[in-house]
LOKOLTI-574070 format. One line per 10 residues: number of its first residue (from 1); their letters; for each residue y, x, z of C-alpha. Coordinates in nm, 4 decimals, always signed. Last residue first. Example, Ala and Ser with C-alpha at 12.3 -4.5 7.8 and 13.67 -1.06 7.14 Angstrom:
! residues 2
2	sa	-0.1060:+1.3670:+0.7140; -0.4500:+1.2300:+0.7800
***
This chain:
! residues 567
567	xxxxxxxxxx	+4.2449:+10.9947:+5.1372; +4.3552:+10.6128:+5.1848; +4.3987:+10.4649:+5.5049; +4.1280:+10.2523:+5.6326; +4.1728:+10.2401:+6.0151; +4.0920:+10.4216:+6.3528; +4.3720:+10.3875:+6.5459; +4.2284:+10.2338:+6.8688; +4.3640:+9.9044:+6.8157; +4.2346:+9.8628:+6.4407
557	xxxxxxxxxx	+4.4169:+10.0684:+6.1851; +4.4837:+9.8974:+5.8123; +4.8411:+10.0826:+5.8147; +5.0472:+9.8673:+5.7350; +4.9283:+9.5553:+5.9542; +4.7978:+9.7803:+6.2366; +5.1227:+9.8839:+6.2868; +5.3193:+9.5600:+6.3171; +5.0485:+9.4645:+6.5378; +5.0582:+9.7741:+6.7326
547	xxxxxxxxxx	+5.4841:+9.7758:+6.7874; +5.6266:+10.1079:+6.7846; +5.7629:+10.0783:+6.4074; +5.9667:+10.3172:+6.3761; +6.1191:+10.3868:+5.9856; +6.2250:+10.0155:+5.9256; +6.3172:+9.9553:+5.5843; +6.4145:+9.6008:+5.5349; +6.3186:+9.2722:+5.5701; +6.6471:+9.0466:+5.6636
537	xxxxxxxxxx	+6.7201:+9.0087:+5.3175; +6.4173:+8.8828:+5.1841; +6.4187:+8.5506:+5.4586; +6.1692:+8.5625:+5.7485; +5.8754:+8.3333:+5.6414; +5.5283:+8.4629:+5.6431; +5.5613:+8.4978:+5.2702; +5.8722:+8.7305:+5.3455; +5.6115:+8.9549:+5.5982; +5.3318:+8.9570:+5.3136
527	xxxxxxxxxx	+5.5790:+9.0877:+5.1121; +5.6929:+9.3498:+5.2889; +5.3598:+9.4619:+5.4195; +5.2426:+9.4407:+5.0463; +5.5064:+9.7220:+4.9309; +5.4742:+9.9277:+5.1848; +5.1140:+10.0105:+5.1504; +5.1680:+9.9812:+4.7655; +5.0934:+10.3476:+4.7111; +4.7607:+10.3943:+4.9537
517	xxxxxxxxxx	+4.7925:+10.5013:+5.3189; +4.8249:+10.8755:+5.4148; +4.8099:+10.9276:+5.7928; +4.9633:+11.2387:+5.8951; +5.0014:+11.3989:+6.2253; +5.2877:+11.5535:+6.4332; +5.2558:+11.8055:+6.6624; +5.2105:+11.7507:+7.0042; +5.4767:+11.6005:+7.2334; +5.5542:+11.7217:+7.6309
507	xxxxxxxxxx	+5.4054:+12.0720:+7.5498; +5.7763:+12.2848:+7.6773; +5.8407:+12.3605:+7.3062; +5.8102:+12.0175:+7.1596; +6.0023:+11.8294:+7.3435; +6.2516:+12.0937:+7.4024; +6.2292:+12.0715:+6.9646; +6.2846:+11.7312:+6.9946; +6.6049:+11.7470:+7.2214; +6.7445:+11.9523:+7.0250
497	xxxxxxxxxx	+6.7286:+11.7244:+6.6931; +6.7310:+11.8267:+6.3531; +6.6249:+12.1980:+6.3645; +6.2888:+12.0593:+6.5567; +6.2486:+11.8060:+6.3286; +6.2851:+12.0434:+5.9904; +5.9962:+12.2614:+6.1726; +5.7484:+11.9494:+6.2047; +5.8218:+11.8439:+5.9088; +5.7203:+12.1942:+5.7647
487	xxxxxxxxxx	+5.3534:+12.1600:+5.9393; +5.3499:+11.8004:+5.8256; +5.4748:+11.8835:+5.4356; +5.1804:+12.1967:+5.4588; +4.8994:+12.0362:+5.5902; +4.9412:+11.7524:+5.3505; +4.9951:+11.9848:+5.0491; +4.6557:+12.1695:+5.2118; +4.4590:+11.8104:+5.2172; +4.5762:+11.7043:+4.8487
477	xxxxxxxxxx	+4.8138:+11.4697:+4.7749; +4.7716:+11.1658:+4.5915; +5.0538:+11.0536:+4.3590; +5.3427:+10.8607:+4.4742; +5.2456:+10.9055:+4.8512; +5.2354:+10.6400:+5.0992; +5.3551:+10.7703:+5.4223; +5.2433:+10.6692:+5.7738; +5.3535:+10.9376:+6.0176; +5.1902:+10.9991:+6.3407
467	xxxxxxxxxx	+5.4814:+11.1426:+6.6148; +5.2949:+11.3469:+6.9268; +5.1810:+11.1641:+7.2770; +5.0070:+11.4885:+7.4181; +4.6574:+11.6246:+7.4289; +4.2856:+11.5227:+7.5958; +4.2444:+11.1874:+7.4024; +4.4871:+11.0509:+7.1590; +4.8246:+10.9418:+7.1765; +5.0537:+10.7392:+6.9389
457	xxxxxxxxxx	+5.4343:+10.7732:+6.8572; +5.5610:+10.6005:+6.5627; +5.6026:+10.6055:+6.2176; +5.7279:+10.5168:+5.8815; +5.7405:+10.6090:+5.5174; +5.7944:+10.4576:+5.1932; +5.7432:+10.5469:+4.8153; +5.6890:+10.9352:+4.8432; +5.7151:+11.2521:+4.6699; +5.6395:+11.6185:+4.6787
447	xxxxxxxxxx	+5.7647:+11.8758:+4.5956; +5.6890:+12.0727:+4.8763; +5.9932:+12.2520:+5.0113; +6.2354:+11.9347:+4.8812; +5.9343:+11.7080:+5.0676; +5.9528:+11.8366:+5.3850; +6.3372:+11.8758:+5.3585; +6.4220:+11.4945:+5.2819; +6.1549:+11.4471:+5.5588; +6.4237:+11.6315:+5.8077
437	xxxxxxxxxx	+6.6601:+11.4212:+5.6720; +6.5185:+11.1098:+5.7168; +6.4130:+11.1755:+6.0789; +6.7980:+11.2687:+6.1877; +6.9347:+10.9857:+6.0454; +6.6695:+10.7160:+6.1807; +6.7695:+10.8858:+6.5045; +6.5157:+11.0564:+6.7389; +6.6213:+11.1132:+7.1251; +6.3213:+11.3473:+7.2078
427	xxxxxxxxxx	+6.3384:+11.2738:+7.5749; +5.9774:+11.2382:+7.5741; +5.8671:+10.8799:+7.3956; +6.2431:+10.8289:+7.2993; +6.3524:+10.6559:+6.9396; +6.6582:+10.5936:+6.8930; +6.8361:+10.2822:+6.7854; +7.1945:+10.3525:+6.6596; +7.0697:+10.2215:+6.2926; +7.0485:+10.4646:+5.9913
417	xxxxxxxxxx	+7.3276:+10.6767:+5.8160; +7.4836:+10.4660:+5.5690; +7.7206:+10.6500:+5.4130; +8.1465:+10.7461:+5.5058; +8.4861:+10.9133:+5.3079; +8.6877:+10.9524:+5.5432; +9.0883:+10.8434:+5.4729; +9.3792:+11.0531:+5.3523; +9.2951:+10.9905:+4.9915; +8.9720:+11.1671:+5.0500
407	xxxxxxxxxx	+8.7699:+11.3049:+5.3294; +8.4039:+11.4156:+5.3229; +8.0529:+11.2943:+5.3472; +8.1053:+11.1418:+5.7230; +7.8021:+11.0347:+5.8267; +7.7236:+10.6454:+5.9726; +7.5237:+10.4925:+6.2592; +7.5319:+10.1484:+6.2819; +7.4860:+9.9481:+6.6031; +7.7881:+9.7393:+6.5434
397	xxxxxxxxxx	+7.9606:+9.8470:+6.8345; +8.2342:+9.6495:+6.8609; +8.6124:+9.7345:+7.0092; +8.6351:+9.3520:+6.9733; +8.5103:+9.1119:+6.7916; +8.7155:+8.7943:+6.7168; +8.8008:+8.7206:+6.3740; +9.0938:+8.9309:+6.3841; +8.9473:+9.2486:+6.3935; +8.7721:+9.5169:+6.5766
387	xxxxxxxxxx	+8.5278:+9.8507:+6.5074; +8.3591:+10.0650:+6.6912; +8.0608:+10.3116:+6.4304; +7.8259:+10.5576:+6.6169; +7.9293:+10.8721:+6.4172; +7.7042:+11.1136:+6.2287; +7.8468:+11.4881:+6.1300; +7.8622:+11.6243:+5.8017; +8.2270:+11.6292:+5.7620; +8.4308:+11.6032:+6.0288
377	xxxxxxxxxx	+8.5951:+11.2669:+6.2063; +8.9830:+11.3326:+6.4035; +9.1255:+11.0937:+6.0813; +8.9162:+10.8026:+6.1756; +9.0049:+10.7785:+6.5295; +8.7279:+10.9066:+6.7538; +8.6050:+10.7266:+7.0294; +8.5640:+10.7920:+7.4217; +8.2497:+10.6011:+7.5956; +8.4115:+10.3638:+7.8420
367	xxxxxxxxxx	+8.1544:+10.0256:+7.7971; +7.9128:+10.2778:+7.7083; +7.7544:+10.4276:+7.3950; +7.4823:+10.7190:+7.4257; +7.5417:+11.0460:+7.3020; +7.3980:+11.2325:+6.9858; +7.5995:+10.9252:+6.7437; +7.9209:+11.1041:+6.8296; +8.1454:+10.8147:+6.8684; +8.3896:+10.6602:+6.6154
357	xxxxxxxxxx	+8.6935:+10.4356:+6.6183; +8.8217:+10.1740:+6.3235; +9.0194:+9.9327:+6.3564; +8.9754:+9.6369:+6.1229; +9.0059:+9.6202:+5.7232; +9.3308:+9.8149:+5.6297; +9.1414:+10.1246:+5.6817; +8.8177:+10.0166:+5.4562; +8.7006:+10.3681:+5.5173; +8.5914:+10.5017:+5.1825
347	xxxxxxxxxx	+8.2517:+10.4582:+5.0510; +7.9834:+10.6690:+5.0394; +7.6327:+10.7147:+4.8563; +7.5882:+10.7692:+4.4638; +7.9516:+10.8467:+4.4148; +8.0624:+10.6453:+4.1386; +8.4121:+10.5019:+4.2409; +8.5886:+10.2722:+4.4701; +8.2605:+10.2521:+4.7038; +8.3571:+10.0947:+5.0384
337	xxxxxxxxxx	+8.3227:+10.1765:+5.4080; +8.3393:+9.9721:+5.7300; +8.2837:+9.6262:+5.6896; +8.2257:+9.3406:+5.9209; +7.9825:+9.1232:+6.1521; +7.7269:+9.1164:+5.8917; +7.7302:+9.4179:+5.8397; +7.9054:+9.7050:+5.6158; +7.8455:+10.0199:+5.4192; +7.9686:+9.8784:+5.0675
327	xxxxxxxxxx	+7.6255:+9.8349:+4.8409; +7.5875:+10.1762:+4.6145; +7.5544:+10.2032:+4.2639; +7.2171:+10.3281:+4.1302; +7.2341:+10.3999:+3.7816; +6.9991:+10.2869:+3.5381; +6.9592:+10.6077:+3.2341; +6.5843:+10.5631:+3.1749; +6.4649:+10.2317:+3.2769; +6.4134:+10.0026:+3.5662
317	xxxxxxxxxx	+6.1152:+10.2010:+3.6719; +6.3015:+10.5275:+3.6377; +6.5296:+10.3873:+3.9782; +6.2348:+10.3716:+4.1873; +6.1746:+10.7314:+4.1515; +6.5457:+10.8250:+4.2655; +6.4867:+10.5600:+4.4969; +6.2620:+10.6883:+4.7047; +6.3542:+10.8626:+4.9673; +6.6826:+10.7789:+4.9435
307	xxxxxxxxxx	+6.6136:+10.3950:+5.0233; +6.4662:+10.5817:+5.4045; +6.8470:+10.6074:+5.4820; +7.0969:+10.5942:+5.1894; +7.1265:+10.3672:+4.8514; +7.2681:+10.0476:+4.9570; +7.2246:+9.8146:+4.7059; +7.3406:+9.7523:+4.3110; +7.1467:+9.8526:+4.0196; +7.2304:+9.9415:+3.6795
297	xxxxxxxxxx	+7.2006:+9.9615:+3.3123; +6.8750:+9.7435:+3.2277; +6.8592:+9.7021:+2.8395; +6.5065:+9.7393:+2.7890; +6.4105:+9.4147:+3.0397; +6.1020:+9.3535:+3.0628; +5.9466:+9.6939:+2.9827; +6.2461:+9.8464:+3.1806; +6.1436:+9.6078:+3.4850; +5.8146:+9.7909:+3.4764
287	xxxxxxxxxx	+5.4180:+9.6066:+3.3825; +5.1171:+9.7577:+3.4679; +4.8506:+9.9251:+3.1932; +5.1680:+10.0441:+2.9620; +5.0593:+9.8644:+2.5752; +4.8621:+9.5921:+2.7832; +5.1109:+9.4966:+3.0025; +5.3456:+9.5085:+2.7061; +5.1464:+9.2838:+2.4801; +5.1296:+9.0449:+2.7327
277	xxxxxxxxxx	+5.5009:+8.9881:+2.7739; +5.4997:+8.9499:+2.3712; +5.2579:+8.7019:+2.3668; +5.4020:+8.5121:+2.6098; +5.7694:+8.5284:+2.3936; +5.5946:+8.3957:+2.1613; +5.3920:+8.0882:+2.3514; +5.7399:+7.9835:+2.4339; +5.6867:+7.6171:+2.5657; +5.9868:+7.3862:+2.5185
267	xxxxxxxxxx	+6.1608:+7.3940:+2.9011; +6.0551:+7.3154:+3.2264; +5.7775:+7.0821:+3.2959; +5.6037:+7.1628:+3.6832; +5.3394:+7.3615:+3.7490; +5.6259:+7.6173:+3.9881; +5.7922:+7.6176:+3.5751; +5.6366:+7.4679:+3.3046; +5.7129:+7.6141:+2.9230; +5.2926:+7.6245:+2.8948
257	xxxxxxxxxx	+5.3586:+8.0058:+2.7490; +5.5999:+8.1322:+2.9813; +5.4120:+7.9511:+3.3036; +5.0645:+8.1244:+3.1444; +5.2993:+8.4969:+3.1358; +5.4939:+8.4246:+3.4981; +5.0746:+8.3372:+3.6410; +4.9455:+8.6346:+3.4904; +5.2216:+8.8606:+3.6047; +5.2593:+8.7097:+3.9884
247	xxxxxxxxxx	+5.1519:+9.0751:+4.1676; +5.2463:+9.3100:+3.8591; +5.6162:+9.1267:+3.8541; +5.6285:+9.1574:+4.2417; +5.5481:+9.5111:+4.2901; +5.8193:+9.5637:+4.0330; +6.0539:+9.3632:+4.2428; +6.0103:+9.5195:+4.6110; +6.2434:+9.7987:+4.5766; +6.4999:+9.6345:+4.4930
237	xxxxxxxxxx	+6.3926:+9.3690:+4.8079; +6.3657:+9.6798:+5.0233; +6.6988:+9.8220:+4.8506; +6.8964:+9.5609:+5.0657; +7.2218:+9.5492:+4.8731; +6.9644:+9.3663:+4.5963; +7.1562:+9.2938:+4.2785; +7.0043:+9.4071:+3.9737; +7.1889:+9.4711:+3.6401; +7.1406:+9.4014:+3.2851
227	xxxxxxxxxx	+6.9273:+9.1408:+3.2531; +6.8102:+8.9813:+2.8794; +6.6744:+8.6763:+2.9633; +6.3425:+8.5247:+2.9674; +6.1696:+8.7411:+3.2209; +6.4768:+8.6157:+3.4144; +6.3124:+8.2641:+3.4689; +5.9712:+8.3683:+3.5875; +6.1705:+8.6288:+3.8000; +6.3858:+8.3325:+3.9724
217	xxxxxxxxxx	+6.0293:+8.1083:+4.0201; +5.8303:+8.4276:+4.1884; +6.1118:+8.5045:+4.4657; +6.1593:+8.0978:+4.5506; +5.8004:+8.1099:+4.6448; +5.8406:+8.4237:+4.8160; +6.0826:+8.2947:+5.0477; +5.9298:+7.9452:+5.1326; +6.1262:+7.8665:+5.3838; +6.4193:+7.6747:+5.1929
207	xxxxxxxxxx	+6.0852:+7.4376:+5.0378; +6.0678:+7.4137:+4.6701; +6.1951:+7.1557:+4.4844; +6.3119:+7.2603:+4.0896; +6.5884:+7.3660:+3.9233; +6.6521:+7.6130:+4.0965; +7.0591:+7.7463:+4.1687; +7.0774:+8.0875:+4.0805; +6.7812:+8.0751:+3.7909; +6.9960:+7.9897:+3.5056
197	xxxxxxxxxx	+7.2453:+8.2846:+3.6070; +7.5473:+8.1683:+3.7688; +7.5448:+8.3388:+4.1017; +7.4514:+8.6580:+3.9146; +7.7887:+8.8395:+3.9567; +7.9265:+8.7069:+4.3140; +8.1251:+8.4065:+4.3493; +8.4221:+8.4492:+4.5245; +8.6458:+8.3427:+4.2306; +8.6463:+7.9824:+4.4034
187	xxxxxxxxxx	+8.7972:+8.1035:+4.6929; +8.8724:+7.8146:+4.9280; +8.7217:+7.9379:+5.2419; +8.4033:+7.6910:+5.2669; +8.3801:+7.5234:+4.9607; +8.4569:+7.8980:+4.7178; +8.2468:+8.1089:+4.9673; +7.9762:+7.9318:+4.9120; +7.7662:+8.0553:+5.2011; +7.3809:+8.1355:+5.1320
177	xxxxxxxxxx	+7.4656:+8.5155:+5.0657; +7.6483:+8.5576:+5.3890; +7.2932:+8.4407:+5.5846; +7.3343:+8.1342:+5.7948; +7.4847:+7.9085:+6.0483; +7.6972:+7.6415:+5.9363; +7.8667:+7.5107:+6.1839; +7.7373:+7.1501:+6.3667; +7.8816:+7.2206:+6.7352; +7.5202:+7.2701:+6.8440
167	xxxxxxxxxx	+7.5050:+7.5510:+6.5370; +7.3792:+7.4473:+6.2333; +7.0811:+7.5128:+5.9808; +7.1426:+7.5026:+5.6184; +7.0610:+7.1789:+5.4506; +7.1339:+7.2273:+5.0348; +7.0151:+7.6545:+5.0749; +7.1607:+7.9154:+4.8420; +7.0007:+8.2264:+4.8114; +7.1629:+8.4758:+4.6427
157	xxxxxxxxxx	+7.0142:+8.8100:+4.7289; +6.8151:+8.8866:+4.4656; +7.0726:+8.8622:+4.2182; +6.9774:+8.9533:+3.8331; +7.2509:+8.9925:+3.6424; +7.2877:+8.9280:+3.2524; +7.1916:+8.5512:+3.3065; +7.5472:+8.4425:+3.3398; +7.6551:+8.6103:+3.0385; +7.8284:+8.9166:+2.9619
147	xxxxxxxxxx	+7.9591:+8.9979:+3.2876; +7.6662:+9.2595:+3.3375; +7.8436:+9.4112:+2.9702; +8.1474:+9.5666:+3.1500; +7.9277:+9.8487:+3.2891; +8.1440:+10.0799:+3.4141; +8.4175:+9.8696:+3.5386; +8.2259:+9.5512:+3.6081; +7.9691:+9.7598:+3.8327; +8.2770:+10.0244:+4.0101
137	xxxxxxxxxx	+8.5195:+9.7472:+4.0971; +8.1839:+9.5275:+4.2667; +8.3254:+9.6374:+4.6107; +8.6890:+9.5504:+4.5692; +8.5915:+9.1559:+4.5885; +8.4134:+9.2063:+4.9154; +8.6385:+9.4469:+5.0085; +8.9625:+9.2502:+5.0502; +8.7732:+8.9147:+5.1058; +8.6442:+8.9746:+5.4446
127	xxxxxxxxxx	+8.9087:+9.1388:+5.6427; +9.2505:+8.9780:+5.5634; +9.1426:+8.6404:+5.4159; +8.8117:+8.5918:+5.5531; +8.8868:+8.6940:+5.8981; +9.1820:+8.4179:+5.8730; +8.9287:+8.2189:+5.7400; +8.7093:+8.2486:+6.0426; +8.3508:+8.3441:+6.0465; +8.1735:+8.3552:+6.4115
117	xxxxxxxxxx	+7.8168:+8.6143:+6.4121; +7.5577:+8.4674:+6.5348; +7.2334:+8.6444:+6.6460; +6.8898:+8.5860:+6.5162; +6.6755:+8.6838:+6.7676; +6.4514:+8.9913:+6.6797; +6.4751:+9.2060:+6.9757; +6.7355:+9.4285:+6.7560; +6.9202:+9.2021:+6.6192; +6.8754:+8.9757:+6.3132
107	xxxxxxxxxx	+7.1830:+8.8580:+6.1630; +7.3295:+8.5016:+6.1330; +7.6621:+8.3916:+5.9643; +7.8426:+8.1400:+6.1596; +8.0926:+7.9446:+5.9440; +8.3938:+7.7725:+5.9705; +8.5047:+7.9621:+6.3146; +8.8216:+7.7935:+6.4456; +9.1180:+8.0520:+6.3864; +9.3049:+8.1482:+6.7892
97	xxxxxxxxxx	+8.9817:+8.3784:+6.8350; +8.7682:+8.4534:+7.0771; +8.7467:+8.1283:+7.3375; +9.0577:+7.8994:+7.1317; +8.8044:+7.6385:+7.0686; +8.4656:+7.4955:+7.2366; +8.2727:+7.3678:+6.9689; +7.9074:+7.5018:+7.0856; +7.9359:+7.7802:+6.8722; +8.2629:+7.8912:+7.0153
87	xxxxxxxxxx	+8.1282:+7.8903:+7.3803; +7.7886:+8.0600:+7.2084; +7.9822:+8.3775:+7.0972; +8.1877:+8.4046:+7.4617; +7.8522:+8.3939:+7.6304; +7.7314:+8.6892:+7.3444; +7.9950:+8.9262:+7.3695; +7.8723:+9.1400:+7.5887; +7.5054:+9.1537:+7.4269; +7.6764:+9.1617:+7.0697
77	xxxxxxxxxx	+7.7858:+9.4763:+7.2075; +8.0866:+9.6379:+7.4186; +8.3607:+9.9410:+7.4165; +8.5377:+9.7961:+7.6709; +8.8947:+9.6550:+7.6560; +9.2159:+9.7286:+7.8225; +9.2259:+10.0944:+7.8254; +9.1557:+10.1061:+7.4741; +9.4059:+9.8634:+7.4057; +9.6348:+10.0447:+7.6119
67	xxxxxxxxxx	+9.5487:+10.3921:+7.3431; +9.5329:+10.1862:+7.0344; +9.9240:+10.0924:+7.1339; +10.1214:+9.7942:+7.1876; +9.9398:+9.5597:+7.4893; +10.1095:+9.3194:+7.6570; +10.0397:+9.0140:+7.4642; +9.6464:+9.1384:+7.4730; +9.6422:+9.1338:+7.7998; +9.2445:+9.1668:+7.8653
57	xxxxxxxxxx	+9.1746:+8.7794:+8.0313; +9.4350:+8.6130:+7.8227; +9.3073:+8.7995:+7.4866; +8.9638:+8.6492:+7.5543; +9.0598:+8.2923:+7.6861; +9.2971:+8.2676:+7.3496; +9.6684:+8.2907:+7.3330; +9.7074:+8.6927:+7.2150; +9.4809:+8.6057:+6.9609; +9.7525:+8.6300:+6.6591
47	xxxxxxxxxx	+9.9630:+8.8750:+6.8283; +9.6677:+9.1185:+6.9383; +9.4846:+9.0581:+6.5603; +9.7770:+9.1669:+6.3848; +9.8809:+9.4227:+6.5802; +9.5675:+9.6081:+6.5640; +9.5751:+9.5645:+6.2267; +9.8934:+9.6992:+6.1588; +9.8452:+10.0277:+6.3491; +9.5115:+10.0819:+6.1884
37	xxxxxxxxxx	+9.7643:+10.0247:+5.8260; +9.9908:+10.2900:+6.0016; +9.7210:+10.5296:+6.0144; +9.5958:+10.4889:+5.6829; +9.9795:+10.5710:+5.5119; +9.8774:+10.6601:+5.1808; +9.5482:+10.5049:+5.1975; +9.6498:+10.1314:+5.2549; +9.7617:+10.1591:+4.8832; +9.3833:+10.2488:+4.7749
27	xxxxxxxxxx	+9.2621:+9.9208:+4.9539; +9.5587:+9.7271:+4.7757; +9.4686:+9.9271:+4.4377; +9.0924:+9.8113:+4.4870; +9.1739:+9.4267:+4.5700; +9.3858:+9.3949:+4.2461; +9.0680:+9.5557:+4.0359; +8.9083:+9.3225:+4.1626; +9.0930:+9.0066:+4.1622; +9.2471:+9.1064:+3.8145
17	xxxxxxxxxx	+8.8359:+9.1034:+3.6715; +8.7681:+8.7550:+3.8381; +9.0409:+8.6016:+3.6748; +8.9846:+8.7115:+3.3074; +8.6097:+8.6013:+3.3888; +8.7668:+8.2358:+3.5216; +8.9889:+8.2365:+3.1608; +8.6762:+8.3864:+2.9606; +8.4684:+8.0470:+3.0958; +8.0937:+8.1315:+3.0788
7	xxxxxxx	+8.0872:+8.2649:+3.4560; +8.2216:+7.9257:+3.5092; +8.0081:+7.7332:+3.3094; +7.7234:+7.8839:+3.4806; +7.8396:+7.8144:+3.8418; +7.9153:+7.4480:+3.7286; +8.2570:+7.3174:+3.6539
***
């Protein structure tokens, strides 16, 4: 049965909808008794790798409590765990886990190299599949009518590939959203909503690397179906879509009308429905998702960090009334929170996931930094996220910083904070976090908005290093509203970080400036950056950008900073 078939079949829908809603009252069990599920994950993946090189060398067959296991094992990175990693990618069994990785899914890290992250099916089974399936409970719930038909969601993250690269022992080694789930682990329910649309699998060549290729020929099929829903998790690519439809517009409406598809035959031309697209670009002077698609209900991707900037905004241009739901607060190396319900932004610890511990995100992580258990977390406070489980990481920092929104159930209730990186010209110690709020205030006092933001620290003759933002505004704002937002950024910065504001107040970084750059700034870095290769997924909001090329790029500056921003 093809993917379209399937998500035709009402006995396979049927299916799908028990799985979910099954998954979601097993994570909602684990809550009455969180602490003993943390308990029974801990056991679970000390018995099972007990026998391997790893759980020789740190006694895991001795070990009972989260307290010895503590003692026994570092907190560590991807860094530490790297040499074991590659053992297991190069074939060698029985080095981190007792399960033989199927499946290496990649993940950029910080300096850019793609790291790889081993997949087991027993990690599947118990850690994987739980929320993965419970995380689309609120979508099908809500909005029954995305399961419709197979071309009712719109999945911009599904992105299949015939040859993926391997590791030297031959493993897959790829993004989670090229894995078939269903071939590799057995699960043929995993399939996500949209993996059966007409445009899921193409239907004709294109190259794997050519990203934006592969972008343009799934939205000159959707334009001919009636979608629902967009899938994104990273809201860059959400984000990124009505940029798109404006940027290939002429060549979706002539491909429409000619029924050809990349130049190549399609389908019967439609020189109606052309006529119709065209009409609405010239009804509205640029062309929205809602003007596509009317019936849009909702959208799915992480909806914290710089995304809340701007995504209240973004959200009106797939119609009046979408709904943002948000993406589970995970990685690729495992999850951590869950939505079970509406709220725009957490999700509740997945407790019977992994073990969870927490650090205060102000202090630097260490190999014996103490950790938090999940129920000792307070509201309103960011956390450097730990976690292990059976597929073979272990007391891992993920590099994720989350905030704890409340507690519910008898488990925190957690968002997307930002990554751990900081950055640190003069002991200033910025966090993505702590940045993004402090604009949220800048432009709450103001009233004004923004479609993307980032910065970095730059110098200038005869005064101190200071922070120059790169925003592009929504609608063009006038020198004293600029004044203003910087001058009350400044403030909001100083009341977000302490370190900062000593910074500041002993002369060792100047104010911050402004450098306003036109309203598809963003927009056209990001997709010149996927047309350069790197895969949608992995392009995402980046608040510091330290690096001059990378700078010079968004911003139009030369080397010396002098550049073509817009007034």
């Amino acid at each position: 049965m093809s993917s379209a078939e399937a998500w035709s079949d009402p006995v396979r829908l049927r299916r799908y909808r028990e799985r979910v809603f099954a998954e979601r009252r097993g994570l909602r069990a684990a809550f009455t008794d969180p602490a003993g599920s943390q308990r029974q994950v801990l056991t679970d993946l000390l018995e099972f790798n007990a026998g391997t090189e790893y759980g020789k060398r740190h006694g895991f067959a001795r070990i009972r409590t989260l307290d010895e296991y503590r003692g026994a094992v570092p907190v560590q990175t991807y860094a530490d765990l790297e040499p074991w990693i590659e053992r297991a990618a190069a074939g060698e069994r029985n080095v981190l886990t007792a399960d033989h990785p199927a499946v290496f899914f990649t993940s950029s890290g910080s300096t850019g190299a793609h790291k790889k992250i081993p997949v087991t099916p027993r990690f599947m089974r118990t850690t994987f599949f739980p929320f993965y399936y419970a995380a689309w409970a609120p979508l099908i719930e809500h909005f029954p009518e995305v399961l419709e038909s197979p071309g009712a969601v719109l999945n911009l993250k599904h992105d299949p590939v015939a040859a993926p690269p391997t590791t030297a022992s031959g493993r897959p080694h790829v993004g989670a959203s090229q894995v078939d789930f269903g071939s590799a682990f057995g699960e043929p329910l995993s399939a996500e909503p949209g993996t059966g649309a007409p445009w899921a699998t193409l239907p004709v060549p294109v190259a794997a690397d050519r990203h934006a290729e592969k972008m343009y020929l799934r939205l000159r099929l959707a334009v001919e179906s009636d979608v629902r829903c967009v899938i994104g998790i990273n809201p860059a690519m959400v984000a990124a879509l009505p940029y798109q439809l404006n940027l290939w517009w002429p060549r979706i409406v002539r491909e429409v009308r000619d029924g050809t598809l990349g130049g190549l035959p399609h389908r019967a031309p439609d020189p109606a429905r052309a006529a119709e697209l065209e009409r609405l670009a010239e009804r509205h002077g640029t062309v929205r998702p809602c003007h596509v698609w009317p019936r849009m209900r909702a959208l799915f991707c992480w909806t914290t960090g710089v995304a809340s900037l701007y995504l209240p905004r973004l959200r009106e241009e797939y119609g009046p009334g979408v709904v943002a739901l948000p993406a589970p607060v995970a990685a690729s190396e495992g999850p951590v929170g869950v939505a079970l319900d509406r709220h725009g932004r957490a999700g509740s610890l997945v407790a019977n996931a992994a073990v969870y511990e927490f650090a205060d995100a102000d202090r630097d992580l260490g190999p014996d930094t103490a950790t938090l258990r999940p129920h000792e977390l307070e509201p309103d406070r960011d956390y450097h996220v730990v976690f292990s489980h059976v597929g073979g990481l272990y007391r891992y920092a993920v590099g994720d910083v989350v905030r704890v929104v409340d507690h519910q159930d008898g488990v925190p209730r957690l968002e997307y904070a930002g990554r751990a990186n900081r950055s640190d010209h003069a002991g200033e110690r910025l966090r993505d976090a702590q940045v993004t709020r402090a604009l949220h205030g800048a432009l709450d006092a103001t009233g004004l908005e923004l479609r993307n933001v980032a910065c970095r620290v730059a110098g200038a003759p005869h005064r101190s290093p200071g922070y120059e933002f790169a925003v592009a505004p929504r609608t063009p704002w006038c020198p004293e509203e600029s004044e203003r937002f910087t001058d009350l950024l400044d403030r909001a910065l100083q009341r977000q970080s302490a370190d900062y504001r000593t910074a500041r107040g002993r002369g060792r970084l100047a104010a911050p400036t402004l450098l306003r750059l036109d309203p598809d700034a963003f927009l056209r870095d990001w997709q010149a950056r996927v047309e350069s290769g790197i895969r949608p997924t992995q392009v995402k909001d980046r608040l510091f950008r330290q690096d001059p090329q990378e700078w010079a790029r968004l911003t139009g500056q030369g080397p010396e900073g002098h550049g073509t921003a817009a007034p």
